[in-house]
C-alpha positions as CSV (number, residue, x, y, z in Angstrom):
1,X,87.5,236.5,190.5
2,X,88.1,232.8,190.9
3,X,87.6,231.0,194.2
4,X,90.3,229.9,196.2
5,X,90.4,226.6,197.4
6,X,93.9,226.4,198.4
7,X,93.1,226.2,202.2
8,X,90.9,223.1,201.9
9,X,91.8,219.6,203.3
10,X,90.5,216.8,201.1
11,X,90.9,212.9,201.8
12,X,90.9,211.0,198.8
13,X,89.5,207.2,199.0
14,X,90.1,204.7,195.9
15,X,92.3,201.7,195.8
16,X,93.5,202.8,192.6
17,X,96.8,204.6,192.8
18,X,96.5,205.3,189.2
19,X,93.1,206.9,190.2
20,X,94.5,208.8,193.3
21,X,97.2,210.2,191.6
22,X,94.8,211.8,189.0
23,X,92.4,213.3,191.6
24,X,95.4,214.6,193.4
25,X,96.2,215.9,189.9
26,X,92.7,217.5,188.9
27,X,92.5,218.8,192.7
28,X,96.1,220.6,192.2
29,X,95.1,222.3,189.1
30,X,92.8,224.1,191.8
31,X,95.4,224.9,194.2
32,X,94.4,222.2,196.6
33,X,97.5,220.7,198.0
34,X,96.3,219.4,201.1
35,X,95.6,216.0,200.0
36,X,95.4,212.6,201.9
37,X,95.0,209.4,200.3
38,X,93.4,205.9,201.6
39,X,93.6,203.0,199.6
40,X,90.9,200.8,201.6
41,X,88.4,201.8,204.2
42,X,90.6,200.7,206.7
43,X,93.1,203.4,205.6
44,X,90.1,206.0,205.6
45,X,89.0,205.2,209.2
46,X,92.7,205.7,210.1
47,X,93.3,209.0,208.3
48,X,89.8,210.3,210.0
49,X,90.3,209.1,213.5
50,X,93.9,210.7,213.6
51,X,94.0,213.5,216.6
52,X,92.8,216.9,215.2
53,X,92.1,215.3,211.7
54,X,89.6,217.7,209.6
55,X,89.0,217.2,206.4
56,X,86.8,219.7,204.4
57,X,85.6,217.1,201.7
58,X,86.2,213.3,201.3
59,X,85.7,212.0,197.7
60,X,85.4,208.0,197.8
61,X,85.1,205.7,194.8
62,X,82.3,203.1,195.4
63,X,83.7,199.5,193.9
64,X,86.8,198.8,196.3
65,X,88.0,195.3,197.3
66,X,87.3,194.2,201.0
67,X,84.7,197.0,202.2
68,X,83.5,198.3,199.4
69,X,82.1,202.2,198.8
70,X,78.9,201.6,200.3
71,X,80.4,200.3,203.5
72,X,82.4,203.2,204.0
73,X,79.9,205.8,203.2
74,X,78.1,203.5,206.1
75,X,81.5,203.6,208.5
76,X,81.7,207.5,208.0
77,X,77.9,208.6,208.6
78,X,78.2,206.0,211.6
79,X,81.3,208.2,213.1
80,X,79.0,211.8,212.9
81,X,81.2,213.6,210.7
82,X,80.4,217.1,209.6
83,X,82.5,217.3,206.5
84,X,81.5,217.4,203.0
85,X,81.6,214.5,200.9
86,X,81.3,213.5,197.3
87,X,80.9,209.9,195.7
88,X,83.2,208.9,192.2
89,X,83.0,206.1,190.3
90,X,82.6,204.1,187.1
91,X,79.1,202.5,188.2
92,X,76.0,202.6,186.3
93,X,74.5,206.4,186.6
94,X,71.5,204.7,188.3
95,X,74.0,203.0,191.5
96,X,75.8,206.2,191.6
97,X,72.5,208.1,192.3
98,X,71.5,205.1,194.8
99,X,74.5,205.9,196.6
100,X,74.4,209.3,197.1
101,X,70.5,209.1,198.2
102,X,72.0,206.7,200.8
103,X,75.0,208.9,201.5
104,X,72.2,211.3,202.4
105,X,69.8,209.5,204.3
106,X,72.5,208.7,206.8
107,X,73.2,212.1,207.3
108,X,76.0,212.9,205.7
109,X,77.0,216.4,203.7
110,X,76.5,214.8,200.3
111,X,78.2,217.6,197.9
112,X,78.4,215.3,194.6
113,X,77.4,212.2,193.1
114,X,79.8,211.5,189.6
115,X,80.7,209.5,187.1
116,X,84.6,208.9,186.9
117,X,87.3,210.4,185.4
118,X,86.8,213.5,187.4
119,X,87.9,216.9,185.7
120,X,88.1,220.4,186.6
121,X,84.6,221.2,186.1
122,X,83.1,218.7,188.3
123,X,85.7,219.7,191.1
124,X,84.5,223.1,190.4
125,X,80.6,222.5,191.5
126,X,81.9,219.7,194.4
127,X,83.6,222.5,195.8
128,X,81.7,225.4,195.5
129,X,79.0,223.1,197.6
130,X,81.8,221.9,200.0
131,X,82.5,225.6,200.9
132,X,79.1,226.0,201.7
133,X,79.3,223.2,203.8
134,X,81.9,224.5,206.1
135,X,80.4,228.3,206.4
136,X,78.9,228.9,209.4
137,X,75.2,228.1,209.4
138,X,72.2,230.6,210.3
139,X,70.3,228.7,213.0
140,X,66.9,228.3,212.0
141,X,63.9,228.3,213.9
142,X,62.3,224.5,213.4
143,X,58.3,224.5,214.2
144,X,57.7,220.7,215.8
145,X,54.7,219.8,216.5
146,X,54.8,217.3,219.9
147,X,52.8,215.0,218.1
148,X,55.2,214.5,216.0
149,X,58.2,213.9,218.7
150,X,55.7,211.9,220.7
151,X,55.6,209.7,217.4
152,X,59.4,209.4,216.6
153,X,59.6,207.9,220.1
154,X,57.1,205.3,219.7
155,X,58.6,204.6,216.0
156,X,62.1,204.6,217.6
157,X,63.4,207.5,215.4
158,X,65.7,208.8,218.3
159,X,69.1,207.8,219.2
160,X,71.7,209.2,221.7
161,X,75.1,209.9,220.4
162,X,77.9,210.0,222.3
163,X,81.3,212.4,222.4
164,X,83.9,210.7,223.9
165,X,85.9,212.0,227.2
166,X,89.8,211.7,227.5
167,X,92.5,211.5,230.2
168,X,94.9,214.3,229.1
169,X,97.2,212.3,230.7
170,X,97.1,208.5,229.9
171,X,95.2,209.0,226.8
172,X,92.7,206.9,227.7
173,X,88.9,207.1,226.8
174,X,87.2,206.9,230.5
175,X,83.3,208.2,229.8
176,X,80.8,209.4,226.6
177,X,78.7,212.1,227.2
178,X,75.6,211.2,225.7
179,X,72.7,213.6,223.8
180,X,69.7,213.2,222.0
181,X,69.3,213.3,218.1
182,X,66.5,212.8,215.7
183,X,66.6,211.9,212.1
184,X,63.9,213.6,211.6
185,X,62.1,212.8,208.2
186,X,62.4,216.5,206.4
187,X,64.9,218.5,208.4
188,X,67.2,216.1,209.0
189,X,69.6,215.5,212.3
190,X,68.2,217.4,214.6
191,X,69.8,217.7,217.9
192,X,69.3,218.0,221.9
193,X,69.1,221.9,221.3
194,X,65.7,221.8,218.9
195,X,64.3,218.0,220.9
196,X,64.7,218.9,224.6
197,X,62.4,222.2,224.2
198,X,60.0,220.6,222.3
199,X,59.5,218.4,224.8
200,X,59.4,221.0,227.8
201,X,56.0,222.0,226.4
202,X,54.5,218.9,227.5
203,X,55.8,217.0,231.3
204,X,54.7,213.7,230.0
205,X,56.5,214.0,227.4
206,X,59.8,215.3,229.1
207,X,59.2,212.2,231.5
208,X,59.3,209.9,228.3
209,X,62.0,211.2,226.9
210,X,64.3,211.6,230.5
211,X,63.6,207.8,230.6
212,X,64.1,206.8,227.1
213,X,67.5,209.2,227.4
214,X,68.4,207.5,230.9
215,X,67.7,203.9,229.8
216,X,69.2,204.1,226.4
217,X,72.8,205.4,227.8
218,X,73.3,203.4,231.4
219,X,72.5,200.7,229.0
220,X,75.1,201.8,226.7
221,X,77.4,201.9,229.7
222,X,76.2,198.6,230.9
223,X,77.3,197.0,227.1
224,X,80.9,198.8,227.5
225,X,81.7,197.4,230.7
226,X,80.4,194.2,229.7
227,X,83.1,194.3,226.7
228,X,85.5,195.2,229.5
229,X,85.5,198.6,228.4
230,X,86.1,201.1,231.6
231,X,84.1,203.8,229.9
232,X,81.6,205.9,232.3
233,X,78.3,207.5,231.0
234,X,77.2,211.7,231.5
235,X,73.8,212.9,230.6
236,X,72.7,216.4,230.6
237,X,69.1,216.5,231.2
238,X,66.7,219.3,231.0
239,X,66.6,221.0,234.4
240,X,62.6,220.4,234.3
241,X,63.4,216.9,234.7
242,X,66.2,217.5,237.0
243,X,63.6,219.5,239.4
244,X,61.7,216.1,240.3
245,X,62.5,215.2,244.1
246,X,62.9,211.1,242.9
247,X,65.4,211.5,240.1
248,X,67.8,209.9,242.0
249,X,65.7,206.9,242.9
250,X,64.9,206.9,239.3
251,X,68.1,206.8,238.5
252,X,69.4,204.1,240.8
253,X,66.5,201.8,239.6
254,X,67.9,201.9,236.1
255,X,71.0,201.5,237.1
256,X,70.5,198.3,239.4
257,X,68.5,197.0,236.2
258,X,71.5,197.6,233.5
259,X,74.2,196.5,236.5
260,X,75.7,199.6,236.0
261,X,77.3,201.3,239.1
262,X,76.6,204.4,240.3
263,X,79.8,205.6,239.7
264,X,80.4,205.3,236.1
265,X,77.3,207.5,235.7
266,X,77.6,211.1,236.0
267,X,74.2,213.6,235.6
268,X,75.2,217.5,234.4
269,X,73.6,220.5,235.1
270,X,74.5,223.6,232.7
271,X,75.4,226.4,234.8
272,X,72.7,228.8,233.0
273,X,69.9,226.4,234.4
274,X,71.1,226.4,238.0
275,X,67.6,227.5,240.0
276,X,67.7,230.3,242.2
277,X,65.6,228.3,244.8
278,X,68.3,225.6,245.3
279,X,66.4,223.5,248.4
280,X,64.9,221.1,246.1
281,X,68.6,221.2,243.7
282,X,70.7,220.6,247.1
283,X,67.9,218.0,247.9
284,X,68.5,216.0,244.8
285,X,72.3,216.5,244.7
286,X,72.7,215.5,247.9
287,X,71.4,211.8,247.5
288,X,72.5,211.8,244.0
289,X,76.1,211.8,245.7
290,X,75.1,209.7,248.6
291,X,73.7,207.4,246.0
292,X,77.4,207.3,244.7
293,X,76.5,208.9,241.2
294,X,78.8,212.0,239.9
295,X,77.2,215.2,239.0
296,X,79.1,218.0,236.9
297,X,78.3,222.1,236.4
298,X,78.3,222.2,233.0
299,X,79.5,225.3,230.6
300,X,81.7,226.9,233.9
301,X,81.9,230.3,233.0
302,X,83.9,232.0,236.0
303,X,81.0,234.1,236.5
304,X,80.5,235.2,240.9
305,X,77.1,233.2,240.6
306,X,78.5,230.2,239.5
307,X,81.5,230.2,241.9
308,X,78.5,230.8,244.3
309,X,76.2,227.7,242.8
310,X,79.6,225.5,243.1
311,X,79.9,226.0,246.5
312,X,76.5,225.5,247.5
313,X,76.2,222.1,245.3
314,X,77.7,219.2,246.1
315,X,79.4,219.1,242.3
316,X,82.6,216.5,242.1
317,X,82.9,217.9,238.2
318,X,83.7,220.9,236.9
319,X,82.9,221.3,232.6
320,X,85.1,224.6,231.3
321,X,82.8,226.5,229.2
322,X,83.7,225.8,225.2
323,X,84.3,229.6,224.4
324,X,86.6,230.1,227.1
325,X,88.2,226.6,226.1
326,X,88.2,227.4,222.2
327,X,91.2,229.4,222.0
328,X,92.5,229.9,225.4
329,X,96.0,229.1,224.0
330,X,95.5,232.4,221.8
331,X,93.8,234.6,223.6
332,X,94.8,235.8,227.2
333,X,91.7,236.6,228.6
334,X,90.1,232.9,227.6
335,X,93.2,231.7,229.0
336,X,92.9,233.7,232.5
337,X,88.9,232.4,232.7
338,X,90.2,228.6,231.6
339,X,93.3,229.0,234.9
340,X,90.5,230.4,237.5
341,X,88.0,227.4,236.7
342,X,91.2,225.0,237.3
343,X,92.3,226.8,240.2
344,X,88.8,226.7,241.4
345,X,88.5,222.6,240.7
346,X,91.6,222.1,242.4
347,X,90.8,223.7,245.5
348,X,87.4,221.8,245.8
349,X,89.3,218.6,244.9
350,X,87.0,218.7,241.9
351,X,87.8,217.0,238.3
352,X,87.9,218.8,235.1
353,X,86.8,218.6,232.1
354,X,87.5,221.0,229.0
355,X,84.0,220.9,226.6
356,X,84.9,221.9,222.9
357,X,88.9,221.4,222.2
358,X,89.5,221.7,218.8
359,X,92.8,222.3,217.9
360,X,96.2,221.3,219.4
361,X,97.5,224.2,220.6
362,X,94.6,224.6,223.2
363,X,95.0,221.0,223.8
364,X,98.8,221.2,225.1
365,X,97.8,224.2,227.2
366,X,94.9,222.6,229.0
367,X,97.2,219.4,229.7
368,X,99.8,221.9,231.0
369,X,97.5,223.8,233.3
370,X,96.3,220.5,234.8
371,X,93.2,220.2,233.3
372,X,92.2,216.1,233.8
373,X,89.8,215.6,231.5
374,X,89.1,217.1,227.3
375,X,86.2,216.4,225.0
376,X,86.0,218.0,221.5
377,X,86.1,218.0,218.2
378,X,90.0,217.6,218.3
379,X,89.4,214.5,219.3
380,X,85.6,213.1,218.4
381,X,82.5,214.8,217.6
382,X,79.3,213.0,219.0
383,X,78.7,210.1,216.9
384,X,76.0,207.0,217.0
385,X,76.8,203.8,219.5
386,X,77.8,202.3,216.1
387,X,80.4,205.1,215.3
388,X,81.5,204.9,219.0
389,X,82.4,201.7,218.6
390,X,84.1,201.5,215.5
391,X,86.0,204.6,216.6
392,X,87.3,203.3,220.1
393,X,89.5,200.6,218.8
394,X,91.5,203.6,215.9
395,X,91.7,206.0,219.0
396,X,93.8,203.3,220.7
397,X,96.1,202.6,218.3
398,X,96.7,206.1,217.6
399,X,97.5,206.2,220.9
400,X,100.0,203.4,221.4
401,X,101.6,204.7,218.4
402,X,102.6,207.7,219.9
């Protein structure tokens, strides 16, 4: 039985329209008609910067006037994106194969590397590894050894990448939050979820890395507001780290250092890590708020213990948990969950945020219920200092355009 393809989304970057028109062609034969095309990089950074653009593969031809295929493979590894992608062109086999290894080494989901005219059969084994792209991956257990975190510190292997926060309401960006990555050398991007735990096993280690993470983003911040960018800075540190009496002083140092105010930086606490001994979490909440800085319950479930942990916590943010937020505007029980945590906000004269939009029906709701505040992959997914930047500027044109 032969696949079908006809649900996938495929952007389509050449500046030849002759050359579009037959990929668009070749991809038809296939029963894909969900086709956009980009004639420059410019175009392509428009088309995947659009509000709830997903694309399921991106085939870009390599010799383009202006920026040329290389800087766009370059412009979309920079932005995070998760899709699959797949280099054409009439290079030298040898340049073609240079460009995918680079394609790769940046992190992208390299699914083909081909010589031009494309025809069926090369769409055939592009797609097949495009779908495998987009199913659902398996986690898999990753063994680390701390040396070899301890290392990619001191070789300055880590980054922070940062998901960008919107007013539902103005449309503006106002904050990142930021979380650590690692290009690691054989498994590839790793994120916060394989990095932080590896680093729990060892306190001097966590210490590093809760400084590195601290300095790199209220730094980050600190650049933004220079460029008179009004863009605040959240960080959700391991609760280890978060357990030291002097995190706040900590804190403020940095942020005196970077001329960041207190303010603009906000510190979250997931809700699954809130201590059952909450002197020394009061303690350190306390002064983090006298101190001016924000702190936000992150991944709000609704559940009795965290209603509890919100009243006991001086919180001014409350994070709605992504699988209640993920199809609240389908589902009524996500939707009654979503409505209590606003409700909840609201009588606290807490803000709100909505973690994990990703499509536009949930997105109208939220703004209708009075949620402040979304972050998702409707809008962004977390993306390098670089990507931030060269997103920023498309977001707000999108937005005056509308």
């Amino acid at each position: 039985m032969a696949a079908d393809y006809s649900t996938l989304s495929v952007l389509v970057i050449d500046d030849q329209a002759v050359a579009r028109q037959w990929v668009r062609g070749v991809l038809g034969t296939l029963g894909i008609e969900h086709v956009v095309e980009a004639s420059s990089s410019h175009q392509a950074l428009q088309a995947v910067t659009e509000q709830g653009a997903r694309f399921d593969l991106i085939l870009v031809d390599l010799r383009m006037p202006g920026k040329d295929g290389i800087e766009t493979i370059r412009m979309l590894a920079s932005m995070g994106l998760q899709c699959a992608v797949a280099i054409l062109s009439i290079e030298d086999e040898r340049v073609i194969e240079s460009a995918g290894l680079l394609a790769t080494l940046r992190g992208l989901n390299l699914v083909g590397a081909v010589s031009k005219p494309l025809s069926v059969e090369k769409l055939e084994l592009i797609l097949k590894r495009a779908t495998e792209v987009g199913k659902p991956k398996v986690p898999v257990t990753i063994d680390l050894v701390e040396d070899e975190l301890a290392g990619a510190l001191s070789r300055g292997e880590l980054e922070l990448h940062y998901q960008p926060k919107i007013h539902m309401y103005s449309g503006e960006c106002i904050g990142a939050e930021a979380t650590i990555h690692w290009m690691h050398p054989r498994h590839g991007l790793l994120g916060s979820d394989a990095v932080v735990p590896k680093a729990e096993r060892s306190p001097a280690l966590l210490a590093q890395l809760t400084t590195f993470t601290l300095q790199q983003a209220i730094t980050t911040c600190g650049r933004w507001h220079f460029d008179g960018r009004d863009i605040g800075v959240s960080m959700n540190l391991s609760p280890q780290a978060i357990n030291h009496l002097d995190l706040p002083d900590i804190i403020e140092t940095v942020a005196l250092e970077r001329n960041v105010l207190p303010g603009s930086i906000t510190i979250e606490i997931a809700e699954a890590t809130l201590p059952d001994n909450l002197a020394t979490m009061v303690d350190i909440a306390a002064r983090m708020r006298i101190k001016g800085f924000r702190l936000a319950l992150d991944d709000f479930s609704g559940r009795h213990s965290a209603v509890k942990k919100v009243l006991e916590i001086p919180f001014s943010e409350l994070k709605l948990d992504r699988a209640f937020v993920d199809g609240c505007s389908e589902t009524p029980g996500k939707r009654a969950v979503v409505e209590a945590g606003l409700a909840i906000a609201r009588n606290l004269k807490l803000s709100t945020v909505a973690i994990g939009v990703r499509q536009r029906p949930d997105w109208d709701l939220l703004a209708e219920l009075g949620c402040e505040v979304a972050q998702g992959p409707f809008i962004a997914r977390p993306m390098p200092e670089t990507g931030f930047d060269i997103w920023l500027p498309q977001w707000m044109m999108h937005k005056q355009r509308q």
